[in-house]
C-alpha positions as CSV (number, residue, x, y, z in Angstrom):
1,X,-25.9,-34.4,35.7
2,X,-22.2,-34.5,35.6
3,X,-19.5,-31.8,37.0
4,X,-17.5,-29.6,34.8
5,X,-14.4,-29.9,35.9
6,X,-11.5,-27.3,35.4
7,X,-10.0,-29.0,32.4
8,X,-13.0,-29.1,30.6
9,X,-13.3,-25.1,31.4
10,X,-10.2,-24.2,30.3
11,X,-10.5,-26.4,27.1
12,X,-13.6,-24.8,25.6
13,X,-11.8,-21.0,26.8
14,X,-9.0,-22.0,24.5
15,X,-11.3,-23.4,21.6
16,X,-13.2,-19.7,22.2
17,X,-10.4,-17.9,22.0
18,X,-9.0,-19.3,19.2
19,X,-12.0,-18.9,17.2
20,X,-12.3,-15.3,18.4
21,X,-8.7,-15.1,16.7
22,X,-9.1,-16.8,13.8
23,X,-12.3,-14.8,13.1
24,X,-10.2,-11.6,13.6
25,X,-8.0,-12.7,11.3
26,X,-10.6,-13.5,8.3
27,X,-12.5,-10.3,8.9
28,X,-10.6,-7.8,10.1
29,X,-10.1,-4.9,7.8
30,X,-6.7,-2.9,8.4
31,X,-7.2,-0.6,5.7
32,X,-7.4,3.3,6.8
33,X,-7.7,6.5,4.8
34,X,-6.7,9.9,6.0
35,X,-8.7,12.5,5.5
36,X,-7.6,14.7,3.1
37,X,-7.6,17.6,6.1
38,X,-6.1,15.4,8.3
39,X,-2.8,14.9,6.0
40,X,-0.1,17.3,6.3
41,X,1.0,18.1,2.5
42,X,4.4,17.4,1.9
43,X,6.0,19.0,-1.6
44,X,7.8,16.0,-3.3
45,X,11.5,15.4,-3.0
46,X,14.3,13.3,-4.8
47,X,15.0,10.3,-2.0
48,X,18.7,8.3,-2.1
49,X,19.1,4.6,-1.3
50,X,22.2,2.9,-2.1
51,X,20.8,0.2,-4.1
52,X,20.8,-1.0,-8.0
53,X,17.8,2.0,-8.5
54,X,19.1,4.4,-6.3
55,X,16.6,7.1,-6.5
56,X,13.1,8.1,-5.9
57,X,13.2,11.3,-8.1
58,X,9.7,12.1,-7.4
59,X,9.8,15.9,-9.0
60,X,10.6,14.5,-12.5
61,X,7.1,13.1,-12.5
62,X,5.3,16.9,-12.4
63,X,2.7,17.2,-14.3
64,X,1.7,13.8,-13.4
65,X,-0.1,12.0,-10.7
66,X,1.9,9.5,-8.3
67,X,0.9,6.9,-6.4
68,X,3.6,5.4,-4.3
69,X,3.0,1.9,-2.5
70,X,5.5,0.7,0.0
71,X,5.1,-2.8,0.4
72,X,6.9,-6.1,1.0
73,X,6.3,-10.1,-0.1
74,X,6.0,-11.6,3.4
75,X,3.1,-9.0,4.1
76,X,-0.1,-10.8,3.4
77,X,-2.3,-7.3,3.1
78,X,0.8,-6.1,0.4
79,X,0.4,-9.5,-1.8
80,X,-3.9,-8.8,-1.9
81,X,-3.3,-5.3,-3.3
82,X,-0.5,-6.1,-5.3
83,X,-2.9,-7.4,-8.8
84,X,-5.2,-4.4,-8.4
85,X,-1.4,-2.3,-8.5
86,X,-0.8,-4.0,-11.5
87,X,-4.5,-3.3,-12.8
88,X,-4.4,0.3,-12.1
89,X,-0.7,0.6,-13.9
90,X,-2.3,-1.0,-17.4
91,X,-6.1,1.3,-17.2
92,X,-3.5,4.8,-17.5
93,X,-0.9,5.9,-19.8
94,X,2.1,6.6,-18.1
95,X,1.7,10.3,-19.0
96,X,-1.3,10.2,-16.9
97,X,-0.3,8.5,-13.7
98,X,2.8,6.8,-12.7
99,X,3.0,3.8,-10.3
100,X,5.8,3.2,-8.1
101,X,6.4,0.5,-5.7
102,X,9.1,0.3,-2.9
103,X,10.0,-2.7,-1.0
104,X,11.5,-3.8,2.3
105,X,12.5,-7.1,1.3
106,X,16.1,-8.4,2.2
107,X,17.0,-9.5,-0.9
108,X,16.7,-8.5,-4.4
109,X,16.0,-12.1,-5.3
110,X,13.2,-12.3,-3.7
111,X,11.2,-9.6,-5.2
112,X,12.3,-10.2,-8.6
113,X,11.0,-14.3,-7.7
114,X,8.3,-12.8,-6.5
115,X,7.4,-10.2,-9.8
116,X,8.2,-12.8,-11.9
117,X,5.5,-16.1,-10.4
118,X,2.9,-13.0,-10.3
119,X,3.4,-11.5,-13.8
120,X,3.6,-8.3,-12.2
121,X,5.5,-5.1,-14.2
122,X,5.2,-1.8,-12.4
123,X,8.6,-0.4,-11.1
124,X,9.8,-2.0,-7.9
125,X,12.6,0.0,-5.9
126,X,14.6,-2.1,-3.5
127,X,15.1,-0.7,-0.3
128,X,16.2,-2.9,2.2
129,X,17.0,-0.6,5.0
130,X,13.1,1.0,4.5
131,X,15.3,4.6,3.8
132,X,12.6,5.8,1.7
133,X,10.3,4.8,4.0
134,X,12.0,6.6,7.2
135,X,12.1,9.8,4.8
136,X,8.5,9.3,3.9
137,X,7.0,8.8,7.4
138,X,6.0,5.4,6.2
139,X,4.2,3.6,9.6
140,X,2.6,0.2,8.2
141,X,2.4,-1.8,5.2
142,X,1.2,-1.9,3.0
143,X,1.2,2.0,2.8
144,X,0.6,4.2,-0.3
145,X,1.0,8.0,-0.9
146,X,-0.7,9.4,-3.8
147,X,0.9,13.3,-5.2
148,X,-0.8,15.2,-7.4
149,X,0.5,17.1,-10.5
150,X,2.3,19.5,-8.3
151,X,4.4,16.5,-6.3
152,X,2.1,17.1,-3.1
153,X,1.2,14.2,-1.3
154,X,-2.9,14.6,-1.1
155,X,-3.5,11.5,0.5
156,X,-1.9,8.7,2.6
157,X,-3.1,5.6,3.2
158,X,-3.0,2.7,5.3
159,X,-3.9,-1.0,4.5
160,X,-4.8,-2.7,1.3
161,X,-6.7,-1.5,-1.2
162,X,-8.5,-2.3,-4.1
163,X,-7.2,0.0,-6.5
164,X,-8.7,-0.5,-9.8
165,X,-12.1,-0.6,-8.2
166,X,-14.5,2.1,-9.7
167,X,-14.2,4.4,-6.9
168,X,-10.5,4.8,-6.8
169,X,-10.2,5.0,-10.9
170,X,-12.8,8.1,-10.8
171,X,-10.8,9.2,-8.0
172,X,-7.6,9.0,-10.1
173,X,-9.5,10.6,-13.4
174,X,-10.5,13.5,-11.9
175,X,-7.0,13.7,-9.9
176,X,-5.8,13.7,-13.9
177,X,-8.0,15.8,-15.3
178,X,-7.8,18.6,-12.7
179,X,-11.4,18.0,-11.4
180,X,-12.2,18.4,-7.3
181,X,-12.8,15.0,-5.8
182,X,-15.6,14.2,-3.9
183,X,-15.0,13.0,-0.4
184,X,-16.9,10.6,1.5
185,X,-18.6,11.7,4.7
């Protein structure tokens, strides 16, 4: 029988770690939801950059619900959510819900490069300095805030997410339509 040496030890700890990693990587889910009594409710305010769409003048959209995705294109978790964004925008008249996305990117060109290769077409704010996000308590990206009718953030949440899945767009109808929603336990 032949001796392990050290070399050999230290090769397969490296080979084990790395696919301890790797596995992370392909499995790990970073998405989180807040519990809706968790979330401190925040009334909606008008937010300031100083950048080609200066504004995030949430109270204009009363009446309506909001989500707001903060986001960026070198964030892989951002770029898997981004086609269900897109999804969600087209399944809901903009009288019914309005989709806003802000991003961190450095430079304009990139995001519009970046809308354009994808086809995307919700509303993308540039915001380079992550101003609205400062003012917004935004901690991680991707990170969306969804306001009801009355401009109160009701829930904030953490990670990608699958937007136009089934749960979400009976979450947003009966956000829409005034109904309670049901949590999950």
């Amino acid at each position: 029988m032949k001796t392990i040496n050290k070399q050999h030890y230290l090769i397969f700890f490296v080979l084990l770690v790395s696919v301890v990693m790797i596995a992370q990587v392909v499995f790990y889910d970073d998405s989180i939801q807040i519990p809706l009594d968790e979330l401190e409710k925040k009334e909606a305010v008008s937010l300031r950059v100083d950048y080609p769409d200066p504004e995030l003048p949430l109270e204009q959209y009363k009446g309506k619900v909001v989500l707001v995705n903060f986001w960026a294109t070198w964030c892989p978790s951002c770029d898997k959510e981004m086609p269900s964004i897109e999804s969600l925008q087209n399944k809901f008249s903009e009288d019914e819900l309005v989709v806003l996305t802000v991003s961190i990117d450095e430079k304009q060109e990139t995001i519009d490069e970046y809308m354009a290769t994808n086809g995307f077409t919700f509303p993308v704010i540039y915001d380079p300095n992550n101003t609205l996000g400062e003012k917004m308590g935004v901690s991680a990206y991707p990170e969306t805030h969804i306001l009801n009718k009355e401009g109160v953030t009701i829930q904030k949440v953490l990670g990608a997410k699958e937007w136009d899945s089934p749960e979400y767009l009976e979450a947003f109808r009966q956000l829409i339509h005034d109904l309670p929603i049901a949590q999950n336990s």
